[in-house]
C-alpha positions as CSV (number, residue, x, y, z in Angstrom):
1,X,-20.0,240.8,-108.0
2,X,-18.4,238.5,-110.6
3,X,-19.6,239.0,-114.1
4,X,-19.1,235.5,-116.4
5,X,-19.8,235.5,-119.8
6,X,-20.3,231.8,-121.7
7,X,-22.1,230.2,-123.9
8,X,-24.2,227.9,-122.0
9,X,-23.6,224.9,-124.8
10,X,-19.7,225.0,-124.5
11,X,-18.0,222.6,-122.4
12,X,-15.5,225.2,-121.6
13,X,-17.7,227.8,-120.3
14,X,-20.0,225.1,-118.3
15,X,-17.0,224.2,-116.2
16,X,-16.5,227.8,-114.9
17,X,-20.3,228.0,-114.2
18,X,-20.3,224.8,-112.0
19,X,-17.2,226.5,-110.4
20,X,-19.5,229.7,-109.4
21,X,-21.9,227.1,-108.1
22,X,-20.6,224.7,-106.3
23,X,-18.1,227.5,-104.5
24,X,-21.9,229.7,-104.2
25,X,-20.1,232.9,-105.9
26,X,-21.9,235.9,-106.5
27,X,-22.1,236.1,-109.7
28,X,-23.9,237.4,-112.7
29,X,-24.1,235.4,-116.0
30,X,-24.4,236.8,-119.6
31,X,-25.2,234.2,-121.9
32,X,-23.2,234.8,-125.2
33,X,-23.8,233.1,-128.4
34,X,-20.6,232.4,-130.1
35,X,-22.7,231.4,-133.1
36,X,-23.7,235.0,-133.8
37,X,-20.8,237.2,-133.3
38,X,-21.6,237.9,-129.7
39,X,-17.9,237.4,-128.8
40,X,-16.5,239.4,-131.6
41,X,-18.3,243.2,-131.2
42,X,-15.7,245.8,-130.1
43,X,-17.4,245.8,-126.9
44,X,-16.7,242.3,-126.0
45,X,-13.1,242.2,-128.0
46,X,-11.6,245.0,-125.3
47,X,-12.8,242.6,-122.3
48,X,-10.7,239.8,-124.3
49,X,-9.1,240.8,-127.4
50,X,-9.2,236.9,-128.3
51,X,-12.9,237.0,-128.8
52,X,-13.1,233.8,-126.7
53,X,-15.7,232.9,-123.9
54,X,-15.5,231.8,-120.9
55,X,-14.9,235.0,-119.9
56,X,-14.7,236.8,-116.1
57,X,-15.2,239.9,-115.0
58,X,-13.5,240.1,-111.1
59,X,-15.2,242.3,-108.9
60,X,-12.2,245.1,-109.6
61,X,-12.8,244.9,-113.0
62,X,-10.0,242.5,-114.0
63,X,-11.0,240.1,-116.7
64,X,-9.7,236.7,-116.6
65,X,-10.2,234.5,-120.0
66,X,-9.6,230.5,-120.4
67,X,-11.4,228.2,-119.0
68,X,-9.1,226.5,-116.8
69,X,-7.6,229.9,-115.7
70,X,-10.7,230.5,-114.8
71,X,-12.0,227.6,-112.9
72,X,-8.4,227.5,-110.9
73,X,-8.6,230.8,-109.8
74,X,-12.4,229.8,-108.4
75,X,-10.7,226.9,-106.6
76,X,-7.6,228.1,-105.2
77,X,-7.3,227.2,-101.8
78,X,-10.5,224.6,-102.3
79,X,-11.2,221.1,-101.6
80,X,-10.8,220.1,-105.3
81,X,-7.4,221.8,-105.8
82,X,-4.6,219.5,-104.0
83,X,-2.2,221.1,-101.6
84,X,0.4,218.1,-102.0
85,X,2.8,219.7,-104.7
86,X,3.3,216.9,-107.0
87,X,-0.6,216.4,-107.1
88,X,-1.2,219.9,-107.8
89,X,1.4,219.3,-110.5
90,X,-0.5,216.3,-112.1
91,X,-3.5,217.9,-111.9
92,X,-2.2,220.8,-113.9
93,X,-1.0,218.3,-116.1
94,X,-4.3,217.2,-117.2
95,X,-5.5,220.5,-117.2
96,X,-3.1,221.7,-120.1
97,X,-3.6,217.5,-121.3
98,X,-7.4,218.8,-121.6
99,X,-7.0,221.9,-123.7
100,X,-4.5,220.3,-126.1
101,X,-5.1,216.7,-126.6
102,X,-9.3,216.4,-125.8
103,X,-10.8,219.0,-126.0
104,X,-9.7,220.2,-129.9
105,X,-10.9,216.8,-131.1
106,X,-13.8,216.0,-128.7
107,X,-15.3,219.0,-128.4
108,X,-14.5,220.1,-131.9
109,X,-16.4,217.1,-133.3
110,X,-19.5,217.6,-130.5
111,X,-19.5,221.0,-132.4
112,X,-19.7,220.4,-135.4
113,X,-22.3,217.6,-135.5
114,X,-24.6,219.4,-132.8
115,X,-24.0,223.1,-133.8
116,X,-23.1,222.5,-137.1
117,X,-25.1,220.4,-139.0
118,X,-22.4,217.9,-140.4
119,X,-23.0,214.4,-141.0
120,X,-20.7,211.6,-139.3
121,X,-19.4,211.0,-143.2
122,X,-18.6,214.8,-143.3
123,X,-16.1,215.0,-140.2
124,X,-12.2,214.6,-140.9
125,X,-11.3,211.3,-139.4
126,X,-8.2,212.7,-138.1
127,X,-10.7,214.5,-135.3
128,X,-12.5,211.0,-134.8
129,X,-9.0,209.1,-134.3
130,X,-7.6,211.6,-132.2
131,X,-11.0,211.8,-130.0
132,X,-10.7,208.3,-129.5
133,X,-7.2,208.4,-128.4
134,X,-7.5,210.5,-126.0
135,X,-10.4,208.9,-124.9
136,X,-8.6,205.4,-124.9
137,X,-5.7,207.3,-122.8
138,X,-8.5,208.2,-119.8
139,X,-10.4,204.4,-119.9
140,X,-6.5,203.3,-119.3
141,X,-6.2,205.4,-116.3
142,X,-9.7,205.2,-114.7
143,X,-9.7,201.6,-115.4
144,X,-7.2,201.8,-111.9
145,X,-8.3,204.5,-110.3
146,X,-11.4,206.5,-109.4
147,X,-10.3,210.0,-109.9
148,X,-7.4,211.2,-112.7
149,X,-5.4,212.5,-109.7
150,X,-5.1,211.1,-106.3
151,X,-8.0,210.0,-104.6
152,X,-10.2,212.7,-104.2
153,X,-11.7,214.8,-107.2
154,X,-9.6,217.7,-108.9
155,X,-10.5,220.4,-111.0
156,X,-8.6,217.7,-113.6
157,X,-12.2,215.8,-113.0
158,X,-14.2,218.9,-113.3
159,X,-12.6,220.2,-116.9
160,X,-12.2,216.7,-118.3
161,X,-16.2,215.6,-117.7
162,X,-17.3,218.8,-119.2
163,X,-17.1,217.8,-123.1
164,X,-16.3,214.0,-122.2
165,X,-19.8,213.4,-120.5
166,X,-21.6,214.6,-124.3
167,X,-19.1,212.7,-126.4
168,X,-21.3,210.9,-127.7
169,X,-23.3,213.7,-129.4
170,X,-20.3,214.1,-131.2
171,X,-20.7,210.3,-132.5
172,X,-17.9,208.6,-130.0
173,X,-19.3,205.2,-128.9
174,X,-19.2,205.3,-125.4
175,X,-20.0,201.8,-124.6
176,X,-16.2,201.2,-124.9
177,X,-15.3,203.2,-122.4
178,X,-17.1,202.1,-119.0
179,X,-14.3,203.0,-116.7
180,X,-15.1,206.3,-118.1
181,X,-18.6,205.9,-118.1
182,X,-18.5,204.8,-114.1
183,X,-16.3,207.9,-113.5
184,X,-18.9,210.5,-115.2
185,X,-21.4,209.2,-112.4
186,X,-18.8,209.6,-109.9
187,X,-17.6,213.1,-111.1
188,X,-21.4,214.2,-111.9
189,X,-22.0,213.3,-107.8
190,X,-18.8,215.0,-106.5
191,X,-19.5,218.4,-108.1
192,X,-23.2,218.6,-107.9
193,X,-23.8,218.6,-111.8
194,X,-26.3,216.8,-114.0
């Protein structure tokens, strides 16, 4: 059986959770609180040395640690993984796009104003305007298109509607995105999640 460790408020490790479910993986989960240190006892740090959750445990005992890893390596061979190279390719694409251009400001500022107590005055700008960038970058491309790759749902849809579907409990007005805000409803329906 697959062991996955997450903490059930984190984007990230929702996204490999939906993964177990919508492929109906065995699986046992072990909720870990990144707010108390759960992810940093010795016992933890030599299943990933980087402290980080999501992680999984493969039934041989392999652990396997990002969230993206993770949910790709639930996938492969799956509907929502594209066989066609080049779309395969994009996909990727906005799977690293995720973890470097959205996901440290979107998910960064969701944190800190859910999990962290701070006001909208106390959050560095910088995180707003580059939340909002990469926010304007995916109304541009859904405002053409119904899925970020293709036209079927990706994991690219899965990873990028994990933090961008509670962006506004970071404080990013969402009425200016509706192309977003139609593709959450689409993306939600695809994968079974709510």
């Amino acid at each position: 059986m697959l062991t996955a460790f997450g903490d059930s408020r984190s984007g990230n490790c929702l996204k490999v959770k939906w993964m177990l479910d919508i492929t109906r993986r065995d699986y046992q989960w072990i909720e870990t609180d990144v707010t108390t240190g759960s992810s940093r006892t010795p016992e933890f740090l030599a299943k990933n040395p980087a402290g980080q959750v999501p992680l999984l445990i493969l039934d041989d005992g392999r652990p396997l640690a990002q969230s993206n890893a993770i949910i790709l390596w639930i996938g492969e061979g799956g509907r929502f993984v594209p066989t066609d190279a080049y779309d395969r390719a994009r996909m990727m694409e906005w799977l690293f796009w995720e973890q470097y251009s959205h996901e440290p400001y979107v998910a960064v500022v969701r944190f800190q104003r859910t999990l962290g107590g701070k006001s909208e005055h106390e959050i560095e700008p910088r995180l707003m305007e580059r939340g909002h960038a990469a926010l304007a970058r995916m109304e541009m491309v859904l405002s053409g298109a119904d899925w970020l790759v293709g036209t079927a749902p990706t994991l690219a849809d899965l990873a990028l509607v994990a933090y961008t579907r509670v962006a506004h409990e970071g404080g990013f007005a969402m009425n200016r995105y509706p192309a977003i805000q139609a593709w959450i409803l689409r993306v939600e329906a695809a994968f079974a999640i709510g």
